[in-house]
Gaussian input, Z-matrix of N, CA and C with variables (Angstrom, degrees):
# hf/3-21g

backbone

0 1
 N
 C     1     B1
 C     2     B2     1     A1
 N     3     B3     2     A2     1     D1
 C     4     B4     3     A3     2     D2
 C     5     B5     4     A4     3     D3
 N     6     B6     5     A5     4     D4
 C     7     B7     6     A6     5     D5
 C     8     B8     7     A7     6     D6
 N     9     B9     8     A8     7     D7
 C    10    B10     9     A9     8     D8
 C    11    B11    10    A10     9     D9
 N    12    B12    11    A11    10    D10
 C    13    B13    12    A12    11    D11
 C    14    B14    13    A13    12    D12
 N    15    B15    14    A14    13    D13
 C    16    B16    15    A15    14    D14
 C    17    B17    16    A16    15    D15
 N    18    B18    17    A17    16    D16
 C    19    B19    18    A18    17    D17
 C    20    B20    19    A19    18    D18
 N    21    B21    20    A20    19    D19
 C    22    B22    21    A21    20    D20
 C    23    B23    22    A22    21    D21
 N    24    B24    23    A23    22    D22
 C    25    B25    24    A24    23    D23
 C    26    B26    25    A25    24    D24
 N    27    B27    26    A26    25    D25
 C    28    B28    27    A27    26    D26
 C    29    B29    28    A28    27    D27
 N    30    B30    29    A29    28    D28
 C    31    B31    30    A30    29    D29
 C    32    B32    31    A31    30    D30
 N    33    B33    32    A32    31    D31
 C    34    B34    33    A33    32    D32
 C    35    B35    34    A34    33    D33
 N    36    B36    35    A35    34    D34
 C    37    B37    36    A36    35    D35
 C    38    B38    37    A37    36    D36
 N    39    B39    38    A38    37    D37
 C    40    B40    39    A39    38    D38
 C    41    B41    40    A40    39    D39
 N    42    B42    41    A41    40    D40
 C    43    B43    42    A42    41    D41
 C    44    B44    43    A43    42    D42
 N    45    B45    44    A44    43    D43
 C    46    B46    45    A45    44    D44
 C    47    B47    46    A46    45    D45
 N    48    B48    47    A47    46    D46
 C    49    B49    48    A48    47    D47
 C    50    B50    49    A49    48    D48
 N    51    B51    50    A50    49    D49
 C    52    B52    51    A51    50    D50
 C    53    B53    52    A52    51    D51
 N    54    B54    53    A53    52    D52
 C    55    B55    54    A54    53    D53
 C    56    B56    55    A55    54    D54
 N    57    B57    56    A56    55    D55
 C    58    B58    57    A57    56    D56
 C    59    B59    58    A58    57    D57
 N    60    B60    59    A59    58    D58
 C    61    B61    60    A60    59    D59
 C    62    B62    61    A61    60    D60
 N    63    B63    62    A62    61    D61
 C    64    B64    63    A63    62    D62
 C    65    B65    64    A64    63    D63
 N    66    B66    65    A65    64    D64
 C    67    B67    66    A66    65    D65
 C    68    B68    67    A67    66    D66
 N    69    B69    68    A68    67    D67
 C    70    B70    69    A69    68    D68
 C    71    B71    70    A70    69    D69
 N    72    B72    71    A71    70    D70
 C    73    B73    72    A72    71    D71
 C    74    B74    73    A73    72    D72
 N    75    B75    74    A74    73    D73
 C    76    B76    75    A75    74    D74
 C    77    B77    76    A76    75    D75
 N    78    B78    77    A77    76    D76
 C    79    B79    78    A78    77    D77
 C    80    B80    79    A79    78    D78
 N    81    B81    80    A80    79    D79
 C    82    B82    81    A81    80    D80
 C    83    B83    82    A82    81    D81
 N    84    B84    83    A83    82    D82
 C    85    B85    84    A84    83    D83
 C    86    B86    85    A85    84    D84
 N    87    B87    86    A86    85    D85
 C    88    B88    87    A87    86    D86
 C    89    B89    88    A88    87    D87
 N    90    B90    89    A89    88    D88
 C    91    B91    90    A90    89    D89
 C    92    B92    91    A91    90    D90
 N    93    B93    92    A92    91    D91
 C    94    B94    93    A93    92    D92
 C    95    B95    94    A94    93    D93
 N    96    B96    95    A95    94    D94
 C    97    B97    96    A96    95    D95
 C    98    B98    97    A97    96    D96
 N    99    B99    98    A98    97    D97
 C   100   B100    99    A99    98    D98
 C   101   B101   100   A100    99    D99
 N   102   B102   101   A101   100   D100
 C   103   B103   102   A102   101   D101
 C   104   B104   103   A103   102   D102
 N   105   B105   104   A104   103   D103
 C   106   B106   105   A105   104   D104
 C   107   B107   106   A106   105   D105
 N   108   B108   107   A107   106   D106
 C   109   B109   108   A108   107   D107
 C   110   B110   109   A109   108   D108
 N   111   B111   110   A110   109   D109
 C   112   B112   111   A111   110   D110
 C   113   B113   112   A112   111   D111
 N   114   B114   113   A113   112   D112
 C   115   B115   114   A114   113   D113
 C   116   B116   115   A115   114   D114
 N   117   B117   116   A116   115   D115
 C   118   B118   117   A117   116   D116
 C   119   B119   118   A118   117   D117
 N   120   B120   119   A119   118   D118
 C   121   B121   120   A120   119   D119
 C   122   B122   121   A121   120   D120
 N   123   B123   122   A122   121   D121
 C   124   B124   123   A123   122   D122
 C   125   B125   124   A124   123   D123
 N   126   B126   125   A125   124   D124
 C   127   B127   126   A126   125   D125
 C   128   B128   127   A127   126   D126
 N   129   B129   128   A128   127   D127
 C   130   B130   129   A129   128   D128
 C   131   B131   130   A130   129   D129
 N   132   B132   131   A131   130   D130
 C   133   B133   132   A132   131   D131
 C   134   B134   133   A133   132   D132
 N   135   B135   134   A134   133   D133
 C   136   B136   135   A135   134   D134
 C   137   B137   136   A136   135   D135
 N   138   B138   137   A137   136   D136
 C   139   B139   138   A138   137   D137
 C   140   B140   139   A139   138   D138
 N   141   B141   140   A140   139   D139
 C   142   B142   141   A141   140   D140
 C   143   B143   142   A142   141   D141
 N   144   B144   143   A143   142   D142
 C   145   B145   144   A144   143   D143
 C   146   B146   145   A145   144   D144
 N   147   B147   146   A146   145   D145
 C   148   B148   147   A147   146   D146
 C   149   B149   148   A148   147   D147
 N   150   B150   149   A149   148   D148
 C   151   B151   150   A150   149   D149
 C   152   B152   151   A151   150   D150
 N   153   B153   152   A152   151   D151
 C   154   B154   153   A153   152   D152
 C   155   B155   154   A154   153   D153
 N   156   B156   155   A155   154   D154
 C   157   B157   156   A156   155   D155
 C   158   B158   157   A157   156   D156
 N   159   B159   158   A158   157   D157
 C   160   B160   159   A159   158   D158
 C   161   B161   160   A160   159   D159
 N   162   B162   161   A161   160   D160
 C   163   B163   162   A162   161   D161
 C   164   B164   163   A163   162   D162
 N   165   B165   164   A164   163   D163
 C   166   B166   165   A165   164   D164
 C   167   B167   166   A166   165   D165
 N   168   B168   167   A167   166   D166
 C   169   B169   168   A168   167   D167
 C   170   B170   169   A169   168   D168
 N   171   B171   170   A170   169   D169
 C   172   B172   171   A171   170   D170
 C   173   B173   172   A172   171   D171
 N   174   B174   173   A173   172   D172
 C   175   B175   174   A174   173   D173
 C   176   B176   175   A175   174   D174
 N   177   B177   176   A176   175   D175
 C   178   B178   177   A177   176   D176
 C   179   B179   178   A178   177   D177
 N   180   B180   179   A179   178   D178
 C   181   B181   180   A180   179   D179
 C   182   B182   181   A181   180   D180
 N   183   B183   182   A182   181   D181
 C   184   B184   183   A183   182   D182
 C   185   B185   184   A184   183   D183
 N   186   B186   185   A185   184   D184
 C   187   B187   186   A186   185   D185
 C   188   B188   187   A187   186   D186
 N   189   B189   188   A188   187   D187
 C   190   B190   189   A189   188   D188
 C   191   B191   190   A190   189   D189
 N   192   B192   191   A191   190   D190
 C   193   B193   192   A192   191   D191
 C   194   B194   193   A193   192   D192
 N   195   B195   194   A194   193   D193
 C   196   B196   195   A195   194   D194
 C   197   B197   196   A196   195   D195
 N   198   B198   197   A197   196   D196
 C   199   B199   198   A198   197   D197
 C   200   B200   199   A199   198   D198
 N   201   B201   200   A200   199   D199
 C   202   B202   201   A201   200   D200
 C   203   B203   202   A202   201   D201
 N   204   B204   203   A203   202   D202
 C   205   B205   204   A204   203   D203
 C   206   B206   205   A205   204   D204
 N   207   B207   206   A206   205   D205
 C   208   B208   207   A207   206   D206
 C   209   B209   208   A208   207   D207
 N   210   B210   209   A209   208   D208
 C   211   B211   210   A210   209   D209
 C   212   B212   211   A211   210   D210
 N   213   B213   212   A212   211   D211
 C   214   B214   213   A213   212   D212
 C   215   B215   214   A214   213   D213
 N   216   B216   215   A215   214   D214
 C   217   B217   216   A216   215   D215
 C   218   B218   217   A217   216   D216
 N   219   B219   218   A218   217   D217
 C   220   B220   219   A219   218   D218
 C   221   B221   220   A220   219   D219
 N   222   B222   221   A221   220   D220
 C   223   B223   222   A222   221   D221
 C   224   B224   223   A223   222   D222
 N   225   B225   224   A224   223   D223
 C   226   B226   225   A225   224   D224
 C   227   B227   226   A226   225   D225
 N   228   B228   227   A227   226   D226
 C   229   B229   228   A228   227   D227
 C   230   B230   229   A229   228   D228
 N   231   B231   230   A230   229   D229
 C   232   B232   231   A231   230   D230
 C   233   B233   232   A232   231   D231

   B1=1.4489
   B2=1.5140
   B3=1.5772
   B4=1.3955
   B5=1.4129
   B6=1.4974
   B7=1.4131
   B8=1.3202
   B9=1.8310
   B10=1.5071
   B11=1.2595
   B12=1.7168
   B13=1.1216
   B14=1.5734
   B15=1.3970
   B16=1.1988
   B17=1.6260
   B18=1.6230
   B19=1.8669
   B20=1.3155
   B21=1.2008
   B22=1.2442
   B23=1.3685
   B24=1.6364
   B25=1.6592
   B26=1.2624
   B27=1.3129
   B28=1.8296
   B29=1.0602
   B30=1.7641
   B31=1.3753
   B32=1.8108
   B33=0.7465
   B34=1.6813
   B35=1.5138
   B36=1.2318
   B37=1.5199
   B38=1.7955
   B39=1.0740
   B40=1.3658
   B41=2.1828
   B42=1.5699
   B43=1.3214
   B44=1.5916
   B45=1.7011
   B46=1.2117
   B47=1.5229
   B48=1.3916
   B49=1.7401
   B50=1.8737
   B51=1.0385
   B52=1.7467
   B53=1.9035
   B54=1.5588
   B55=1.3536
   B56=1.8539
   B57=1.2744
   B58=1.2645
   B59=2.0528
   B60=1.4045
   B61=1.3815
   B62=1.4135
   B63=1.0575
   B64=1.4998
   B65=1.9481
   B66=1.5606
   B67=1.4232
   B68=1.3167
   B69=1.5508
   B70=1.5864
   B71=1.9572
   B72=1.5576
   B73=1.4583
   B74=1.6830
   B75=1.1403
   B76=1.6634
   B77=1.2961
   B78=1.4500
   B79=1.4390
   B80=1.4665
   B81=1.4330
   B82=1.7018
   B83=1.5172
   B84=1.5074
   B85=1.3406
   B86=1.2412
   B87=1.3202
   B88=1.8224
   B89=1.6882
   B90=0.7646
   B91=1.6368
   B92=1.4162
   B93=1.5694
   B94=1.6416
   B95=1.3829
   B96=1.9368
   B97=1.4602
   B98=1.8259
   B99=1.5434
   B100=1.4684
   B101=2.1480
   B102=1.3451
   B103=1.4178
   B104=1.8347
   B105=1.1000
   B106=2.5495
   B107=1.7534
   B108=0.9900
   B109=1.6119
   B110=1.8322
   B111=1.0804
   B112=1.4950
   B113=1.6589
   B114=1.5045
   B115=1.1101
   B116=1.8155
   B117=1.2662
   B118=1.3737
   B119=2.0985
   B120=1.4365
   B121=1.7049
   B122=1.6827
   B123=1.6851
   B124=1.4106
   B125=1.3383
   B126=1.6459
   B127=1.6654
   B128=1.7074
   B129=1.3957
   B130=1.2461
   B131=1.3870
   B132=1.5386
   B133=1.9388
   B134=1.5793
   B135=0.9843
   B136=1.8050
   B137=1.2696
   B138=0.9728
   B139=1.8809
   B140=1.1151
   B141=1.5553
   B142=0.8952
   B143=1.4529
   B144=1.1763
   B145=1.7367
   B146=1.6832
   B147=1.5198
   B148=1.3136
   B149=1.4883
   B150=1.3283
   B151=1.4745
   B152=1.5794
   B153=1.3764
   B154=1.1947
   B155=1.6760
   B156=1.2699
   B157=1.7876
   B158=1.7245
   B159=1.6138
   B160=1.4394
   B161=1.7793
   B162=1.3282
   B163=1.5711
   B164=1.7067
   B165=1.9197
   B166=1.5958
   B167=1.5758
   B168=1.2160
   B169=1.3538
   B170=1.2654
   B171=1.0287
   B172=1.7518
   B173=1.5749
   B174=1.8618
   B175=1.4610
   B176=1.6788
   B177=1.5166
   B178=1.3356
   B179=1.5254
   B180=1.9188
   B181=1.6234
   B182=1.8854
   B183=0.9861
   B184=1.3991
   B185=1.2056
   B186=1.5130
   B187=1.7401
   B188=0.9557
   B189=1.5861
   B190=1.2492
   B191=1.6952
   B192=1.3861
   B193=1.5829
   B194=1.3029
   B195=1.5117
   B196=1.5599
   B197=1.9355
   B198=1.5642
   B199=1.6245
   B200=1.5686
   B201=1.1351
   B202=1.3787
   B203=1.0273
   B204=1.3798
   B205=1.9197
   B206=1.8897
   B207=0.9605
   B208=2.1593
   B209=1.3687
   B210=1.2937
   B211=1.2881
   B212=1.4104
   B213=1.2664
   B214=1.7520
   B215=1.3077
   B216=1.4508
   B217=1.5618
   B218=1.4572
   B219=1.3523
   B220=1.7438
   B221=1.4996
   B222=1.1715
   B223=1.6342
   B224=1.6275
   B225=1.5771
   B226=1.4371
   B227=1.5588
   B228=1.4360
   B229=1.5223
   B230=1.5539
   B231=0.5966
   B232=1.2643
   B233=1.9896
   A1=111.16
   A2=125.86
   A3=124.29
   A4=114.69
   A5=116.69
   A6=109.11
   A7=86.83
   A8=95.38
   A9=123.35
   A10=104.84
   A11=101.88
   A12=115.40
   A13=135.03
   A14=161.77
   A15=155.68
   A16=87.61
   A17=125.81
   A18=137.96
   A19=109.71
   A20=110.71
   A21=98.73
   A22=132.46
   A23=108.04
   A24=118.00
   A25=103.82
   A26=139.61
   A27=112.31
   A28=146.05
   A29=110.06
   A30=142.25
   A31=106.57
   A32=109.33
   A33=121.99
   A34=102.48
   A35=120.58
   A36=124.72
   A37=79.53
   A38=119.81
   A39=110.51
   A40=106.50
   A41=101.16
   A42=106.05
   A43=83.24
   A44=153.03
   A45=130.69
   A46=94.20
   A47=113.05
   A48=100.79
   A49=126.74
   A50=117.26
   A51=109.67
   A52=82.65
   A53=84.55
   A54=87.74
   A55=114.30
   A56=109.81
   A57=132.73
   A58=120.14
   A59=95.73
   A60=147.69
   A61=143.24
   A62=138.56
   A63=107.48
   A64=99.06
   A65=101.24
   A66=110.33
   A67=100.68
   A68=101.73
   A69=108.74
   A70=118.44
   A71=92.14
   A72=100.98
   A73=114.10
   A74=91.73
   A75=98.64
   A76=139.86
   A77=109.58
   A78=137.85
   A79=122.38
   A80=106.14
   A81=105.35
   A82=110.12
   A83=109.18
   A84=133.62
   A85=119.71
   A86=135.99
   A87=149.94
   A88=94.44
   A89=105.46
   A90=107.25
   A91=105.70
   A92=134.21
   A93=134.39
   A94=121.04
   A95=96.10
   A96=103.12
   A97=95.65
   A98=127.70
   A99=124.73
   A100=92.80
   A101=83.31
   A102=101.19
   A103=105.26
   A104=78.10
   A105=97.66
   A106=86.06
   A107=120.75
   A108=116.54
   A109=92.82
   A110=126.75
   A111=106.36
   A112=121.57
   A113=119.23
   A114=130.61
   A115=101.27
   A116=110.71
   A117=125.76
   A118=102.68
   A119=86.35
   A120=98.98
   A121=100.17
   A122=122.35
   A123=110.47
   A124=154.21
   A125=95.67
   A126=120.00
   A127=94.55
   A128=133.29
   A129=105.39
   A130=112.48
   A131=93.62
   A132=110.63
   A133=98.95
   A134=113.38
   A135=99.06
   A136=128.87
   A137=101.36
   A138=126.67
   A139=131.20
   A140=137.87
   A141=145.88
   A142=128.14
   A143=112.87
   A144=118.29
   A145=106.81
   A146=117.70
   A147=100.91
   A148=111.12
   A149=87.77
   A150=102.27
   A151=122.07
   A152=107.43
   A153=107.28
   A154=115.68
   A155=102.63
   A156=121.71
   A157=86.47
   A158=94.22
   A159=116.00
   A160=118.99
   A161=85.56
   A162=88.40
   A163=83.43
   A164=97.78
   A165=122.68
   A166=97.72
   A167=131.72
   A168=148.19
   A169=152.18
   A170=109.43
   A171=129.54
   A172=120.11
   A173=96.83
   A174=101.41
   A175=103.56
   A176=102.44
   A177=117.98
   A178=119.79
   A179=93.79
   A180=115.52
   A181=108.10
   A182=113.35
   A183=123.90
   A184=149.85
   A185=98.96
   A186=106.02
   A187=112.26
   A188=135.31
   A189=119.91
   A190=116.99
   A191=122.47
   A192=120.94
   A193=122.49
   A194=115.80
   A195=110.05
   A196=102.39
   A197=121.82
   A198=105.99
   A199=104.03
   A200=144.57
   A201=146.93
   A202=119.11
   A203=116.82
   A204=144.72
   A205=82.96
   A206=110.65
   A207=97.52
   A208=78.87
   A209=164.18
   A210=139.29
   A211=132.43
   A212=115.04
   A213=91.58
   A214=131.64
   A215=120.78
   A216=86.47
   A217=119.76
   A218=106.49
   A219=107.99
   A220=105.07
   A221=129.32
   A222=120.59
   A223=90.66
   A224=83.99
   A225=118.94
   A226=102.91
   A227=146.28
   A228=129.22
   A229=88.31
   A230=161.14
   A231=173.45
   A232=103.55
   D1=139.95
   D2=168.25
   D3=-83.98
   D4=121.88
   D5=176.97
   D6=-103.02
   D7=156.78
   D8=177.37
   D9=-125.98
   D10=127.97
   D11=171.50
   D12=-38.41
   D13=-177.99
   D14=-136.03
   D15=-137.25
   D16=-48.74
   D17=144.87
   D18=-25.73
   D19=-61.17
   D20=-172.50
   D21=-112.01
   D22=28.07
   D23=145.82
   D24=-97.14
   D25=-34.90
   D26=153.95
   D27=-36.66
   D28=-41.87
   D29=157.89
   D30=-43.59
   D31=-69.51
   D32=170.54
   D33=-37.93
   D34=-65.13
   D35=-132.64
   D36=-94.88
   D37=-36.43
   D38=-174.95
   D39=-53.48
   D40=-45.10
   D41=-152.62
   D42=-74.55
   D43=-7.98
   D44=-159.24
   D45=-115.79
   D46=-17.43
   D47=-178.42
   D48=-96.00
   D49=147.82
   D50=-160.06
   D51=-61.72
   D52=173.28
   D53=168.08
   D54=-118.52
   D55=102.59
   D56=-148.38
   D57=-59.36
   D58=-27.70
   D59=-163.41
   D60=-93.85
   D61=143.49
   D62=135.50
   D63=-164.76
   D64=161.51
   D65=-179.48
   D66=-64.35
   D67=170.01
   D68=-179.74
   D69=-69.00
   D70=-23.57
   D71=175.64
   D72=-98.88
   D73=-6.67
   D74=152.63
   D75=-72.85
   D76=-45.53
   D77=138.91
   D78=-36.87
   D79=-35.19
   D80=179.56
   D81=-71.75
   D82=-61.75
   D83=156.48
   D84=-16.53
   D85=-58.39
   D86=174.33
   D87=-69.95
   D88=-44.97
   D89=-164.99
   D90=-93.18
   D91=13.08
   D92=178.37
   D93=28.48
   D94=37.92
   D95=-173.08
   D96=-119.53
   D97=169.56
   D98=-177.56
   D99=-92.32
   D100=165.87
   D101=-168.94
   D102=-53.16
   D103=-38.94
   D104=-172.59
   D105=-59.77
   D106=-42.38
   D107=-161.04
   D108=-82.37
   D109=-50.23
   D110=173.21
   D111=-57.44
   D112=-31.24
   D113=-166.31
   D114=-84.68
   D115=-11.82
   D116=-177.26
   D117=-81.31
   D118=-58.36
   D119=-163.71
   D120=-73.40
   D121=-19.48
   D122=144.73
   D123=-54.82
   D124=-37.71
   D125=172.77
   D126=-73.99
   D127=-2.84
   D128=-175.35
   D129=-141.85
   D130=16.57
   D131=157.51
   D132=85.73
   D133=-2.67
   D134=164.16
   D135=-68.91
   D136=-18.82
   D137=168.60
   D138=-126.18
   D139=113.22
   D140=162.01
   D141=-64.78
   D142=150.40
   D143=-165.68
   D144=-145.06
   D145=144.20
   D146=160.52
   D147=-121.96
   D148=151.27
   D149=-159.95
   D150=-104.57
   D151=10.44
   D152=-157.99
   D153=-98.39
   D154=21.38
   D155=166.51
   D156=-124.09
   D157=-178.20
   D158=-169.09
   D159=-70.38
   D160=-24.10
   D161=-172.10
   D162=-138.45
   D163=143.55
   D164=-168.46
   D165=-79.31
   D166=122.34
   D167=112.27
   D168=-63.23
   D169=114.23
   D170=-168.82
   D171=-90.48
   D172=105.45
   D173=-171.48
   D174=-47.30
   D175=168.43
   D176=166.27
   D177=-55.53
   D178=-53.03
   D179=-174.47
   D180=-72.15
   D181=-3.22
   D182=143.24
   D183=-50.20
   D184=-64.38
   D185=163.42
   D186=-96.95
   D187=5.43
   D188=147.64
   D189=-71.27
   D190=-54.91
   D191=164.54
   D192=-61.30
   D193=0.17
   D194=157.74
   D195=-90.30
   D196=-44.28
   D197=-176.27
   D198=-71.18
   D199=-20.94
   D200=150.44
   D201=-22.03
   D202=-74.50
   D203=-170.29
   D204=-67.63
   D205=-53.78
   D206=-147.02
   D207=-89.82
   D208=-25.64
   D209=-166.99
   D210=-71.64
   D211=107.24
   D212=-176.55
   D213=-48.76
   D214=138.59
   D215=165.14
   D216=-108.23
   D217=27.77
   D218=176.00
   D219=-100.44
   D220=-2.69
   D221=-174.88
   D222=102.27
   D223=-145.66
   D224=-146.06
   D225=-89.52
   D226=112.61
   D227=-169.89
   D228=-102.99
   D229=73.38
   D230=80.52
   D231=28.67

């Protein structure tokens, strides 16, 4: 029989499930913004977070309806 490591059924289960989430410096990262600037656009309701573990996570369907809402869609007003 092949046993599989306890690593590498996480490994697995990580690559088949969406990724639902993301840290606040994860969020910075997707968004090519610094961590203070996400923690900014939270304190001022442009971003939503849940808070109900120790550290705030930012749905996916979040920063997508936050680049949605702030994006122009006429271009450049220059």
């Amino acid at each position: 029989m092949n046993k599989i490591s306890l690593d590498q059924k996480s490994e697995d289960a990580s690559q088949q499930l969406p990724r639902l989430a993301y840290t606040m410096r994860e969020t910075a990262e997707i968004l090519g913004v610094s961590y203070i600037t996400v923690w900014r656009l939270l304190q001022r309701g442009k971003l939503r977070a849940s808070d109900a573990i120790r550290n705030k996570i930012i749905p996916r369907t979040e920063i997508e309806r936050f680049l949605r809402d702030t994006t122009s869609e006429g271009g450049c007003n220059a």
